[in-house]
KEVEXMI-43035 format. One record per atom (N, C-alpha, C, O): residue number from 1; x, y, z. Coordinates in steps of 0.1 Angstrom, whole numbers. Example, Ala and Ser with C-alpha at 12.3 -4.5 7.8 and 13.67 -1.06 7.14 Angstrom:
% residues 2
rec i = 1 | X = 132 | Y = -57 | Z = 78
rec i = 1 | X = 123 | Y = -45 | Z = 78
rec i = 1 | X = 132 | Y = -33 | Z = 78
rec i = 1 | X = 142 | Y = -33 | Z = 85
rec i = 2 | X = 128 | Y = -22 | Z = 71
rec i = 2 | X = 137 | Y = -11 | Z = 71
rec i = 2 | X = 129 | Y = 0 | Z = 79
rec i = 2 | X = 134 | Y = 11 | Z = 80
% end
This chain:
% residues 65
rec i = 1 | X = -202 | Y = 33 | Z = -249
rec i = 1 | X = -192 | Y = 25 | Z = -243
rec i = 1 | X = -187 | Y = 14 | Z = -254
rec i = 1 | X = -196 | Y = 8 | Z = -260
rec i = 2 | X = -173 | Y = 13 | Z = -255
rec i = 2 | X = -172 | Y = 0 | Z = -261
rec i = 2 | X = -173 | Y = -10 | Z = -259
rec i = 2 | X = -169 | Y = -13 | Z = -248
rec i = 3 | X = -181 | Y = -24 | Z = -273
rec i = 3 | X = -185 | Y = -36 | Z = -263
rec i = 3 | X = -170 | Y = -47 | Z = -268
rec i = 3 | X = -164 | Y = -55 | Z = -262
rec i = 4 | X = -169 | Y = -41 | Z = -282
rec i = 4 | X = -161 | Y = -48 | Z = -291
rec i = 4 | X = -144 | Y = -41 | Z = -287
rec i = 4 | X = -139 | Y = -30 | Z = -288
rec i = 5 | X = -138 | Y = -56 | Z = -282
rec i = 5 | X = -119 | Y = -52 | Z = -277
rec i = 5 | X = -119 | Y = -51 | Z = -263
rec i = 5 | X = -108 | Y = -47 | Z = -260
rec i = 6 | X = -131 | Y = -53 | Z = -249
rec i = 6 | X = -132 | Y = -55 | Z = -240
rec i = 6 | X = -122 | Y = -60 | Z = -228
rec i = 6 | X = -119 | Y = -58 | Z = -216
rec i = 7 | X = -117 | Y = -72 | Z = -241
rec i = 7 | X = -112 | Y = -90 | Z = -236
rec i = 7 | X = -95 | Y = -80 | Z = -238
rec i = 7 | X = -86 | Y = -78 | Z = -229
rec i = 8 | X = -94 | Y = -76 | Z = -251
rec i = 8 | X = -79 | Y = -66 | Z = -253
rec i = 8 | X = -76 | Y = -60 | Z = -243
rec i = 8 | X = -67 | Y = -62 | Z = -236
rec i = 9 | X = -83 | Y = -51 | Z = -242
rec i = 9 | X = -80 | Y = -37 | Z = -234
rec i = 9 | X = -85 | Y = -52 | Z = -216
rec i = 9 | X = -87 | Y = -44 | Z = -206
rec i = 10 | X = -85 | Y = -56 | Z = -214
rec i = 10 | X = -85 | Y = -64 | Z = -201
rec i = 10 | X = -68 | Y = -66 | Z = -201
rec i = 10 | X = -60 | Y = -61 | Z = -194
rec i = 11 | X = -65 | Y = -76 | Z = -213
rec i = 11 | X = -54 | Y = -83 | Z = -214
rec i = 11 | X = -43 | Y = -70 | Z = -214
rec i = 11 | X = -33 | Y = -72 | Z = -206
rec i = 12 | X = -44 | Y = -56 | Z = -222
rec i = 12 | X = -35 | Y = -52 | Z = -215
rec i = 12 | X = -32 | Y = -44 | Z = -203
rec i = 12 | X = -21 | Y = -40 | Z = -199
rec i = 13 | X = -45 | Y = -40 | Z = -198
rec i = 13 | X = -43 | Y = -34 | Z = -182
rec i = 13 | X = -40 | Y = -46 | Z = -173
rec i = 13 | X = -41 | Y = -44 | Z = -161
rec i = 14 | X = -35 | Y = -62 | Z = -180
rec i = 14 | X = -32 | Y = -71 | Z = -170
rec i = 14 | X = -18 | Y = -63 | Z = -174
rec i = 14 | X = -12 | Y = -56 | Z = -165
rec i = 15 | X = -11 | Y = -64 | Z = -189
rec i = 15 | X = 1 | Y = -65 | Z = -186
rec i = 15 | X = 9 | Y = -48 | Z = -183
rec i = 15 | X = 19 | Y = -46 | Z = -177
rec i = 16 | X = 5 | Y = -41 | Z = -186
rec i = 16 | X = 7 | Y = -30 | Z = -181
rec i = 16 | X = 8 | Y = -28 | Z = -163
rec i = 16 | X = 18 | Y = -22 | Z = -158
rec i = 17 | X = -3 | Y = -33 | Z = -155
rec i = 17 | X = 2 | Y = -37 | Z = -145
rec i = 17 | X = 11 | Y = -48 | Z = -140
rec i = 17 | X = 14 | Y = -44 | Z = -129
rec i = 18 | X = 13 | Y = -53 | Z = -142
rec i = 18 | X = 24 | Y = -65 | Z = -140
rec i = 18 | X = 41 | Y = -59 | Z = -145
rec i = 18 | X = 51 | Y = -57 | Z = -138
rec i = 19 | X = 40 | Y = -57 | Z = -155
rec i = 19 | X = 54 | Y = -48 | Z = -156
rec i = 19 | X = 53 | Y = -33 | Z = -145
rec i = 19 | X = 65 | Y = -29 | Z = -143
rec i = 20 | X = 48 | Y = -28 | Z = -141
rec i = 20 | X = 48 | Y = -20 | Z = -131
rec i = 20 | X = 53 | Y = -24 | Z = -118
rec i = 20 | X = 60 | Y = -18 | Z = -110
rec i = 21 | X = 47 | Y = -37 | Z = -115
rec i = 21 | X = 51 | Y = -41 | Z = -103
rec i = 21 | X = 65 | Y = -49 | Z = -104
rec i = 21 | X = 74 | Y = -48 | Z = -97
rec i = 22 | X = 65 | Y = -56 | Z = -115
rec i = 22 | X = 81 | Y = -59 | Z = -117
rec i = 22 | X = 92 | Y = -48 | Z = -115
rec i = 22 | X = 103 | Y = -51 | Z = -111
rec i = 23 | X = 89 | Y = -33 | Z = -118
rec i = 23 | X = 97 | Y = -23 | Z = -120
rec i = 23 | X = 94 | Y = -21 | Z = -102
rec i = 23 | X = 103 | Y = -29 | Z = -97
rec i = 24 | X = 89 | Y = -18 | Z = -95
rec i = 24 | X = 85 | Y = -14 | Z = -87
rec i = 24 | X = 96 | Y = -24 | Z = -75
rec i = 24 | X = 103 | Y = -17 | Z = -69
rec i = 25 | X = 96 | Y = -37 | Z = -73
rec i = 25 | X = 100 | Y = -45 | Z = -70
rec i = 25 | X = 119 | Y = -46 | Z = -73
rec i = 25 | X = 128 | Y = -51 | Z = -66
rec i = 26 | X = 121 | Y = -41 | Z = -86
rec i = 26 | X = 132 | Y = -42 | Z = -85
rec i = 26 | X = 140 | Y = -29 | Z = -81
rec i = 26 | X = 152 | Y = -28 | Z = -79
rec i = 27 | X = 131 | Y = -17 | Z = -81
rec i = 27 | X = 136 | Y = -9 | Z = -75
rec i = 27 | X = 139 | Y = -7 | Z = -55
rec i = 27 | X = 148 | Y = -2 | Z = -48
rec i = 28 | X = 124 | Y = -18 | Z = -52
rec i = 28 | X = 126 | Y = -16 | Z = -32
rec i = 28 | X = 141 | Y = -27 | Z = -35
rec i = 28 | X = 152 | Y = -24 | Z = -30
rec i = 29 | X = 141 | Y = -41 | Z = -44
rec i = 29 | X = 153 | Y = -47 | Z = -40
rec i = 29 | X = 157 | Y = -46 | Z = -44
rec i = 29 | X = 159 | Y = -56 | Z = -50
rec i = 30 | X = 168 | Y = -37 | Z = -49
rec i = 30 | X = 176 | Y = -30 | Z = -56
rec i = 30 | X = 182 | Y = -44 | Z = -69
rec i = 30 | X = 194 | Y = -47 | Z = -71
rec i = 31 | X = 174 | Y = -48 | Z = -75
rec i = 31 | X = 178 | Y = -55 | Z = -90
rec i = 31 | X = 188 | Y = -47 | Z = -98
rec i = 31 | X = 188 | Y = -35 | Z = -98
rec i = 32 | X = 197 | Y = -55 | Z = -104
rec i = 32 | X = 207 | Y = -46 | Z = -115
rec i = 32 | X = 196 | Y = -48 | Z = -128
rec i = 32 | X = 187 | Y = -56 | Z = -128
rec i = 33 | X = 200 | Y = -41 | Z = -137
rec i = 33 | X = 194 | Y = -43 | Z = -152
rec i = 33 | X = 201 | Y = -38 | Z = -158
rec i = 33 | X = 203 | Y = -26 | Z = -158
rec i = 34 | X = 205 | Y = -46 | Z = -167
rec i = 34 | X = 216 | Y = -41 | Z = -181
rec i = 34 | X = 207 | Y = -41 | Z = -194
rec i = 34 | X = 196 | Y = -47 | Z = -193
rec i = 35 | X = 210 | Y = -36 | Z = -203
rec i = 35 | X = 204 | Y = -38 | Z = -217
rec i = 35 | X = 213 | Y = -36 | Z = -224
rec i = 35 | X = 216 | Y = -24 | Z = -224
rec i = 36 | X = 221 | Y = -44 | Z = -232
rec i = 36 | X = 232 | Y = -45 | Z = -238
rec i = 36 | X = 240 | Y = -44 | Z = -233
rec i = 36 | X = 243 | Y = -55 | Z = -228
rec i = 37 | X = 252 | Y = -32 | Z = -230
rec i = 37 | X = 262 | Y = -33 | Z = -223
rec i = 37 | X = 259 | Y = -19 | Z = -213
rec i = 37 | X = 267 | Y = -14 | Z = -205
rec i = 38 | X = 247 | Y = -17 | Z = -215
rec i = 38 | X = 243 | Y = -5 | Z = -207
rec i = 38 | X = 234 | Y = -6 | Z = -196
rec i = 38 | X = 223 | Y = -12 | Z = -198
rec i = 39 | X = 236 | Y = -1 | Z = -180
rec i = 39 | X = 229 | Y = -6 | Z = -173
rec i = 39 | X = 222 | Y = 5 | Z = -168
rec i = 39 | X = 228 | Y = 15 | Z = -164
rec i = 40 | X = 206 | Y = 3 | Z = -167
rec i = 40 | X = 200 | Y = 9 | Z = -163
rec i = 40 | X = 191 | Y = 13 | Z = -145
rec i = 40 | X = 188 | Y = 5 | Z = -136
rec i = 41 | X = 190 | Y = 24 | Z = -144
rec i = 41 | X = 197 | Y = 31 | Z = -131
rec i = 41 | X = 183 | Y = 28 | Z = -124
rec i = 41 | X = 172 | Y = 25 | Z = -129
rec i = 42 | X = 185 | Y = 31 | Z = -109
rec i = 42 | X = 172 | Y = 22 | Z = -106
rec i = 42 | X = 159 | Y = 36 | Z = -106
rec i = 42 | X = 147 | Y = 35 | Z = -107
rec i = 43 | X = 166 | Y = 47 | Z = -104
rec i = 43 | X = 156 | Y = 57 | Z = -99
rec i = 43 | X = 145 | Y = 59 | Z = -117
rec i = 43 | X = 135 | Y = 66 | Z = -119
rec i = 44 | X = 151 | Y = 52 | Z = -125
rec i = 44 | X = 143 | Y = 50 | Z = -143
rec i = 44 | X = 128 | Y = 37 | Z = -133
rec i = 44 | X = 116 | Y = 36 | Z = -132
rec i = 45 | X = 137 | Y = 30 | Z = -127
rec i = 45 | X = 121 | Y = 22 | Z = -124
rec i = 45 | X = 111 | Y = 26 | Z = -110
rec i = 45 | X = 102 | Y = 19 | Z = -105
rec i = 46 | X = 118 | Y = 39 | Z = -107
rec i = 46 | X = 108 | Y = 50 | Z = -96
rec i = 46 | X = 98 | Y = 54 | Z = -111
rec i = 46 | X = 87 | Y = 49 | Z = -110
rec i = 47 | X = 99 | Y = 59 | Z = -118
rec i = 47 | X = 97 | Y = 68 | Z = -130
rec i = 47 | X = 91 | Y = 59 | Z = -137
rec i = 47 | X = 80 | Y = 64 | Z = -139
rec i = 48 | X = 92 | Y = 48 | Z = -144
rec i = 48 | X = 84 | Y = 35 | Z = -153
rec i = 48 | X = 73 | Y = 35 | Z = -143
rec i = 48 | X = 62 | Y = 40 | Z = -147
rec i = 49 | X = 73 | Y = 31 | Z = -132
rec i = 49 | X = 70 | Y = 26 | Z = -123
rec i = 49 | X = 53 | Y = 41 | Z = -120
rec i = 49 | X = 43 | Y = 36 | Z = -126
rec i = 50 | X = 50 | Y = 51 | Z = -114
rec i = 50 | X = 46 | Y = 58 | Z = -118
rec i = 50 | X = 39 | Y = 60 | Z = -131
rec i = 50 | X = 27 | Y = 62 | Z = -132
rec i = 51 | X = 47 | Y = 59 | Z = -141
rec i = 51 | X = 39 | Y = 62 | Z = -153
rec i = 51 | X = 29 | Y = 47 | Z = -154
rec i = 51 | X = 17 | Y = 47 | Z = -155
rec i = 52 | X = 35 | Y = 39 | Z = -154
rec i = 52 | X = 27 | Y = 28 | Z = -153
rec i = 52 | X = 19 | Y = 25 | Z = -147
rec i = 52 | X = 11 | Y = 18 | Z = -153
rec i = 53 | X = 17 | Y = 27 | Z = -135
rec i = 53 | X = 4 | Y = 29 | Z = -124
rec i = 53 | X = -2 | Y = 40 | Z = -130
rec i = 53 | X = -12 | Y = 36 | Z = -136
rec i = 54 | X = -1 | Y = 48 | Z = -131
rec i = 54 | X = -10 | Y = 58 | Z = -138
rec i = 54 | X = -21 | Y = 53 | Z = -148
rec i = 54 | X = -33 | Y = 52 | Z = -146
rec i = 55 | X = -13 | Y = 49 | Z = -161
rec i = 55 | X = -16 | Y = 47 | Z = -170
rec i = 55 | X = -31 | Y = 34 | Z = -166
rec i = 55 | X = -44 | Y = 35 | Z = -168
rec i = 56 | X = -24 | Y = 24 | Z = -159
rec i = 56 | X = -31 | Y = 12 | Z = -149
rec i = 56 | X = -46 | Y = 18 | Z = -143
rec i = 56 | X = -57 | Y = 15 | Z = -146
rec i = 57 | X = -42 | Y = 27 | Z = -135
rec i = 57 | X = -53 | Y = 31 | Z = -122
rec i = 57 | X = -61 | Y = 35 | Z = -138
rec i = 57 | X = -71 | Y = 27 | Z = -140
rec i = 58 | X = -59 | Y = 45 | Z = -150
rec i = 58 | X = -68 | Y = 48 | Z = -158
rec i = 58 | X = -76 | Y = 40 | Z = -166
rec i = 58 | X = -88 | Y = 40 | Z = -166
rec i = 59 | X = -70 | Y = 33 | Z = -171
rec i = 59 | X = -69 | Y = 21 | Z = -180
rec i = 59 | X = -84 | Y = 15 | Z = -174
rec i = 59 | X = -95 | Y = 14 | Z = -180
rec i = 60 | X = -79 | Y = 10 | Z = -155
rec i = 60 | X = -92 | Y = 2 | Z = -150
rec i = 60 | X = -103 | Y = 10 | Z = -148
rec i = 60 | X = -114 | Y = 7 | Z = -152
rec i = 61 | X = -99 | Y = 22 | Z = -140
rec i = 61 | X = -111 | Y = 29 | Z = -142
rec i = 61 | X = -123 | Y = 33 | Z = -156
rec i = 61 | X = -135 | Y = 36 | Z = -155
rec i = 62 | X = -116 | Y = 32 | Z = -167
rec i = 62 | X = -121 | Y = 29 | Z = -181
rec i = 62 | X = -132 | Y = 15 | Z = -184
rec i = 62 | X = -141 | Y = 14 | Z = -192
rec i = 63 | X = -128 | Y = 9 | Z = -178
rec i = 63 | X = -132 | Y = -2 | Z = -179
rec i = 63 | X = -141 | Y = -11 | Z = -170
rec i = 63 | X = -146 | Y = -22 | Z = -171
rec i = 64 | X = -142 | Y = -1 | Z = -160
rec i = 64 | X = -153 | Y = -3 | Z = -145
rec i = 64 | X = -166 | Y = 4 | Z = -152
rec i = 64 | X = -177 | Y = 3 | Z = -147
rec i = 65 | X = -164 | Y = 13 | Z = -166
rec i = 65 | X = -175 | Y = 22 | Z = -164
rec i = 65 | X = -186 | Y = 14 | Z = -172
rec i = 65 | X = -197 | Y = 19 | Z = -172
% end
């Protein structure tokens, strides 16, 4: 198991989840989001949203062990 980058790999299964739930959230409230002059559609944060819980649910289970 690794002992060394513990505190890292914590800090980013914080932020990995938290952008998840942001995506998540603006998808039930329907949020607009532009990025430059292009705006992005909401069923992209059904799909972030997923990959990112995924990645999350693994990430912690990695880190319970």
């Amino acid at each position: 198991m690794i002992k060394r980058g513990r505190g890292f790999l914590w800090f980013l299964w914080t932020i990995v989840t938290l952008i998840g739930i942001m995506h998540l959230t603006r998808a039930i409230f329907n949020m607009k989001l532009t990025v430059s002059t292009e705006s992005i559609p909401i069923w992209a944060s059904y799909i972030i949203f997923a990959i990112l819980g995924f990645l999350s649910y693994k990430l912690f289970i990695f880190l319970r062990k």
